[in-house]
C-alpha positions in Angstrom: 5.1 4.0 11.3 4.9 0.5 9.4 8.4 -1.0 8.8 9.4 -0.7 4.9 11.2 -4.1 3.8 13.7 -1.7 1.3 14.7 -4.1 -2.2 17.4 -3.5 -4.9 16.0 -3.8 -8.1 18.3 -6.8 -10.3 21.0 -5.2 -11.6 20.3 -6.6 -14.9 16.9 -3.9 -14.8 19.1 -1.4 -14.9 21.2 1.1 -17.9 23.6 3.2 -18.1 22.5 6.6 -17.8 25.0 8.5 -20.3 23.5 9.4 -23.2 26.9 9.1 -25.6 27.0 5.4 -24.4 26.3 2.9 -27.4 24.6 0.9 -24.8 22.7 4.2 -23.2 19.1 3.1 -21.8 19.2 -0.7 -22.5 18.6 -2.9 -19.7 20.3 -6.4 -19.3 23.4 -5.7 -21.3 25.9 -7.0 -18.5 27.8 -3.8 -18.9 27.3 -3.0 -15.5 29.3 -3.3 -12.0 28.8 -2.6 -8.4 31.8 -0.4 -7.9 30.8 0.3 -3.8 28.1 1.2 -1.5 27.3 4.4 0.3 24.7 5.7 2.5 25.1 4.3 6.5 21.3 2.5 6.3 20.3 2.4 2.5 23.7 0.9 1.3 23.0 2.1 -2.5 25.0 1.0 -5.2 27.5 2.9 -7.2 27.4 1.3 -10.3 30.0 1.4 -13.1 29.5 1.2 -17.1 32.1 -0.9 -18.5 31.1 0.0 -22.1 31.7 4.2 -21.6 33.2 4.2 -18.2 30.6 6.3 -16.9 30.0 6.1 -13.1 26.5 7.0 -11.6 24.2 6.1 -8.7 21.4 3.7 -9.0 19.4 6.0 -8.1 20.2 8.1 -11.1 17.1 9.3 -13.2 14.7 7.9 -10.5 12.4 10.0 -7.9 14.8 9.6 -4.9 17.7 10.7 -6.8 19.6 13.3 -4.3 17.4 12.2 -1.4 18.5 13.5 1.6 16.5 11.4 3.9 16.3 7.8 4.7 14.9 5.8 1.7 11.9 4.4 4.2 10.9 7.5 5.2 10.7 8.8 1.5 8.8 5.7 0.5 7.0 6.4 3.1 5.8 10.5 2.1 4.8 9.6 -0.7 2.3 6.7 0.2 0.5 8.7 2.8 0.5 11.7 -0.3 -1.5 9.6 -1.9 -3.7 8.0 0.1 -5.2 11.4 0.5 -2.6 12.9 3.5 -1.9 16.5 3.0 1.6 17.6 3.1 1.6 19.2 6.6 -0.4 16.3 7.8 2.3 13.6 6.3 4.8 16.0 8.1 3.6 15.6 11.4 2.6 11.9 11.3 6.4 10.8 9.7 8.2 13.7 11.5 9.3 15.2 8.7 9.9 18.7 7.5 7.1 20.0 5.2 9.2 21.5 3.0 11.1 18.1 2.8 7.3 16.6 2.2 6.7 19.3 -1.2 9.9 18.4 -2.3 9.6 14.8 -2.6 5.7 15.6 -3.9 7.4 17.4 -7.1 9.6 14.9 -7.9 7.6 11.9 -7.3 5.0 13.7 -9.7 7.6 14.5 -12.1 9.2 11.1 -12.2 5.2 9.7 -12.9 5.0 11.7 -16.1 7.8 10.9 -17.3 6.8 6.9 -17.1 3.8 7.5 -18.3 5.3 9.3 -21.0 7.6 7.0 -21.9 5.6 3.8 -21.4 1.5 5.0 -22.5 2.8 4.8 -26.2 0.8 3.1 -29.3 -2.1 2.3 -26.3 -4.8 -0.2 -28.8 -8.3 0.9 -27.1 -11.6 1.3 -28.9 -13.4 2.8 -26.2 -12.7 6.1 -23.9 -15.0 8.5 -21.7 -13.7 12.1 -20.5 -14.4 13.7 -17.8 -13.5 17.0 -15.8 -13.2 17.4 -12.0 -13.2 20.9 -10.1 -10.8 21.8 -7.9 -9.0 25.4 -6.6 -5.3 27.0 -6.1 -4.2 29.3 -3.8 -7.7 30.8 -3.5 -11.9 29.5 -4.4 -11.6 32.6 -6.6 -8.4 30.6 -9.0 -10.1 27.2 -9.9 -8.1 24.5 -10.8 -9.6 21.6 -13.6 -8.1 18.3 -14.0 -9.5 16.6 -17.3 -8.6 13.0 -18.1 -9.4 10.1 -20.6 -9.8 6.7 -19.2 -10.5 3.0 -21.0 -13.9 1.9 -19.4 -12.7 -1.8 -20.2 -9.6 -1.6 -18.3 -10.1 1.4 -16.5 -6.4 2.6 -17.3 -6.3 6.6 -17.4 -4.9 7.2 -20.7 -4.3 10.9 -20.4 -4.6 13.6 -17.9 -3.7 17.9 -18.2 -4.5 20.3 -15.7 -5.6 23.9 -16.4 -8.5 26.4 -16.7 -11.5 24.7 -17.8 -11.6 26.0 -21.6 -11.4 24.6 -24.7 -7.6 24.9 -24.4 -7.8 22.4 -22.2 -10.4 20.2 -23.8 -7.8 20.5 -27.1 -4.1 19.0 -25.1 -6.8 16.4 -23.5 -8.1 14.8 -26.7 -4.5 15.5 -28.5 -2.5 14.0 -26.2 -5.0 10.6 -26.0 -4.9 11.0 -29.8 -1.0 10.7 -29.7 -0.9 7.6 -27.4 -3.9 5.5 -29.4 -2.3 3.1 -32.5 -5.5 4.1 -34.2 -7.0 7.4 -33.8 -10.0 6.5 -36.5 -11.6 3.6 -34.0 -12.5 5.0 -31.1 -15.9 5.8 -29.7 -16.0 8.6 -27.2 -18.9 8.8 -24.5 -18.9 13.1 -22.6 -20.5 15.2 -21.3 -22.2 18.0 -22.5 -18.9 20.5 -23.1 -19.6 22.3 -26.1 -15.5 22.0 -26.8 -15.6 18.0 -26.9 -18.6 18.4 -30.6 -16.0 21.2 -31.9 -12.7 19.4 -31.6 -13.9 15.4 -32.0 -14.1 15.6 -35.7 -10.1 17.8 -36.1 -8.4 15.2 -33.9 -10.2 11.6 -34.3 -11.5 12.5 -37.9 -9.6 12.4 -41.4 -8.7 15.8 -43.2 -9.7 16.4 -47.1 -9.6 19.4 -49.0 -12.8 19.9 -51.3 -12.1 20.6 -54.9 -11.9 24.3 -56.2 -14.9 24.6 -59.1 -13.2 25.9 -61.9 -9.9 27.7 -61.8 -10.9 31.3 -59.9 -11.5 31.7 -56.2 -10.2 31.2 -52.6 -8.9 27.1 -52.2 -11.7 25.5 -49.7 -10.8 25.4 -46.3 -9.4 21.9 -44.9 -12.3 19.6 -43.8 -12.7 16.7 -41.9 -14.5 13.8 -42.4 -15.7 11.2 -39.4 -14.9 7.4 -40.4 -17.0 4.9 -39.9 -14.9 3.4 -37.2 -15.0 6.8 -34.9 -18.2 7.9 -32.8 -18.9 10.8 -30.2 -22.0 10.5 -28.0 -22.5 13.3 -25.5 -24.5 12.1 -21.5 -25.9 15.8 -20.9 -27.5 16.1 -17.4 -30.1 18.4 -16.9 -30.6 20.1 -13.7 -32.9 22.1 -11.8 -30.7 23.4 -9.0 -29.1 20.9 -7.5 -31.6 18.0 -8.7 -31.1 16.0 -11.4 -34.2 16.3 -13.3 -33.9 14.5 -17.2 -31.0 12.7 -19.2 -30.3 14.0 -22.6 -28.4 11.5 -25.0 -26.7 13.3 -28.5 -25.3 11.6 -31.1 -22.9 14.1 -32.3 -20.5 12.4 -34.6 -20.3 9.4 -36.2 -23.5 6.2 -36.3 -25.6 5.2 -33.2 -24.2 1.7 -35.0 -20.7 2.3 -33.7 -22.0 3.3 -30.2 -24.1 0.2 -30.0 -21.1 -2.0 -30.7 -18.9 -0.5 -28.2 -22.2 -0.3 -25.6 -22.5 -4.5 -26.6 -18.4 -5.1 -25.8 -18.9 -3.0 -22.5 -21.8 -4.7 -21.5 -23.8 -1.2 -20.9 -27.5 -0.7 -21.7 -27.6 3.0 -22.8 -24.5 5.3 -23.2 -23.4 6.8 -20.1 -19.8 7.5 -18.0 -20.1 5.8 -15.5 -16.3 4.6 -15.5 -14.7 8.3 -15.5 -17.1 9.4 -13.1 -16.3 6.5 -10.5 -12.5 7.7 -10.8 -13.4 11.3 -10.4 -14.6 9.9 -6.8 -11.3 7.7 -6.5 -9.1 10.8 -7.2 -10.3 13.0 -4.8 -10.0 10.2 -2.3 -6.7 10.2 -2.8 -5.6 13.6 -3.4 -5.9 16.1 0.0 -6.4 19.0 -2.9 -9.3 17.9 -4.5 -11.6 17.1 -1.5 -14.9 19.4 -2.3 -16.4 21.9 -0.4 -13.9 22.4 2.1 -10.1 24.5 2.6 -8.0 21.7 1.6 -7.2 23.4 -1.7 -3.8 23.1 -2.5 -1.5 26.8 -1.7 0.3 26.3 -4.7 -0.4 25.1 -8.2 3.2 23.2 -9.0 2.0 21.2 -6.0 -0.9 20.8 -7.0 0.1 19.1 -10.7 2.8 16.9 -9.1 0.1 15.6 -6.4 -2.2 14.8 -9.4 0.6 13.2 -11.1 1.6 11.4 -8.8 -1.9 9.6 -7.6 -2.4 9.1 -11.1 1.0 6.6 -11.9 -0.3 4.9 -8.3 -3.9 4.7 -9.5 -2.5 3.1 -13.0 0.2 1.5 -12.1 0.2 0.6 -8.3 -3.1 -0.4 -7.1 -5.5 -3.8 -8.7 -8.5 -3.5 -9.8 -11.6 -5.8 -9.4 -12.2 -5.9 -13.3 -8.8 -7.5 -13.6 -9.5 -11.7 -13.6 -7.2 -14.3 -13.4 -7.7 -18.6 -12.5 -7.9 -19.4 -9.0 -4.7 -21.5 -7.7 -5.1 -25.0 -7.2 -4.4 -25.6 -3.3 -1.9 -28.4 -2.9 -0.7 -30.5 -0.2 -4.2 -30.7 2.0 -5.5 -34.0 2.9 -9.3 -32.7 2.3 -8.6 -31.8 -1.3 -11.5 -32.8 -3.6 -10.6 -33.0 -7.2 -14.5 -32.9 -8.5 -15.7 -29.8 -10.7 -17.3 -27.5 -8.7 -20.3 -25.1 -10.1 -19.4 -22.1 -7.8 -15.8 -22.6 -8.8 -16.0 -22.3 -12.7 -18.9 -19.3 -12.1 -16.9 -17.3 -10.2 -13.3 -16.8 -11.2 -12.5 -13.9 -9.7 -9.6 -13.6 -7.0 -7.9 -9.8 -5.5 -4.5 -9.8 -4.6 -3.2 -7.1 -3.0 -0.1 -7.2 -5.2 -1.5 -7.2 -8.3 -0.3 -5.2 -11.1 -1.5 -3.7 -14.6 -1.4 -6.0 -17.0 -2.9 -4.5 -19.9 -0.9 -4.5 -22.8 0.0 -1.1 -23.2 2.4 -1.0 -25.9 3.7 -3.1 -28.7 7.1 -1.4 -29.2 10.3 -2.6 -27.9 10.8 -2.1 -24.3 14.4 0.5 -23.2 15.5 0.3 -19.3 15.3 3.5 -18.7 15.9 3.4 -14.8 12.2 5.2 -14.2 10.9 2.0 -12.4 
């Protein structure tokens, strides 16, 4: 097992945790103190609010509050978790119980929807593609969907439910992206071929009227909706004879091909497709031991199974770079063999990977809260 170099976060990151504090999740107040330090190897803080006088762990609020175990090892659970380990298989390479391996999987997952939650807020896209991948619980004969919305630009996963494939499902998926997005009325969405996405684009992302009632007898018209011209649906419908793809079907179900084309131009695409979602369907069941196809890996129970997804999904976002992100190569200093002329290769190609990389999209425009979930 790789060694863990364990860091305190700054203490001035951090906020009191009592919600009847006047100072109760802002960060970099000063209105903290180390009172004392437990735990024989981790040597946590006990901090100290000197505005309430409330006294509570650092680890309060976060996913290795209560941990029994040794903060490495815990660190370490959940990186093999999801980098595709099951949870007996992380058990017997870290020596862990399994039990102790589920528990850590449902709070890890947990404490990733709740950041997303909290930080996925007011989210300025103008382009998303949904997608559904298959998976099972307990049993082939109990399947399992997890649906998501992702940004094609930035490839950030804006939104992700679990459930029965059905258009209950297909409604919390597109409500829920509906409730993150400044601006519902400018999207353009590239799906599949679900019947539920036509049904339910135009009462989410569209904008309700009520006709007018000719003359004064008669039932009130039903509430209707009508598509702005901002706001586009295309549907990618594959047809297939058995297991062969055999033609491509392209429907413009709502909204002008216009608005497709210009989202199509700022992607850089050709011809509407998902291309995006369906690469991160491939990258999610890399990473999560439940969602490998055709074979038994199926997860035994379905809690697990939503704090797994959970949880690869805040690493996928939040934890891991991505090749579309760019930033300017560093200038190398203090070689004798530096050459200061332009070169052509350099200015064409300014692209680096770093391994510690982080999002930087920006996600929200409202005022950030410490809220001790980092």
């Amino acid at each position: 097992m790789k060694i863990i170099e364990i860091t305190r976060p700054p203490l001035e990151s951090l906020a009191c945790v009592n919600p009847e504090c006047n100072l109760y999740g802002k960060a970099g107040q000063g209105n903290l103190r180390v009172r004392k330090e437990y735990g024989q190897h981790d040597r946590i803080r006990y901090l100290r609010c000197c505005e309430c006088q409330e006294e509570f762990s650092e680890r309060k609020n976060t996913a290795l509050w209560n941990c029994k175990i040794a903060e490495e090892k815990a660190v370490a659970i959940v990186e093999h978790l999801s980098e595709g380990n099951s949870i007996k298989g992380t058990a017997r390479l870290l020596r862990a119980d399994a039990e102790t391996v589920r528990r850590l999987n449902k709070r890890a997952g947990r404490h990733g929807e709740q950041y997303h939650d909290g930080k996925v807020q007011e989210v300025e896209v103008e382009t998303l593609e949904a997608d559904e991948r298959h998976g099972f619980v307990a049993q082939k004969s109990q399947p399992a969907w997890e649906a998501e919305l992702m940004d094609p630009e930035s490839k950030f996963v804006l939104s992700h439910v679990q459930g029965r494939r059905d258009e209950e499902l297909i409604r919390r998926l597109l409500e829920d992206s509906a409730d993150r997005l400044a601006d519902r009325h400018r999207i353009a969405l590239f799906t599949d071929g679900d019947a539920s996405y036509a049904t339910l684009f135009p009462e989410i992302f569209g904008k309700p009227y009520r006709p007018v009632r000719k003359g004064n007898q008669g039932r009130i018209p039903n509430v209707r909706y009508r598509i702005p011209r901002s706001a586009a649906h295309v549907q990618v419908i594959k047809h297939r004879q058995g297991k062969r793809l055999t033609s491509l079907e392209i429907r413009y179900t709502h909204g002008s091909q216009k608005r497709i084309d210009q989202a199509l131009t700022q992607l850089g695409y050709q011809v509407p497709n998902t291309s995006a979602i369906e690469r991160r369907n491939g990258t999610a069941r890399l990473m999560s031991k439940a969602q490998v196809r055709k074979s038994l890996a199926f997860a035994k129970r379905e809690d697990q199974k939503t704090a797994l997804g959970w949880w690869t999904t805040t690493v996928y976002n939040w934890c891991r770079s991505h090749r579309s992100l760019r930033c300017p190569l560093p200038e190398p200093q203090g070689k004798k063999s530096i050459n200061h002329a332009l070169r052509q290769w350099l200015s064409a190609w300014q692209i680096q990977f770093l391994p510690k990389l982080r999002y930087s999209f920006p996600l929200s425009t409202r005022h950030r809260v410490g809220d001790n979930l980092t």
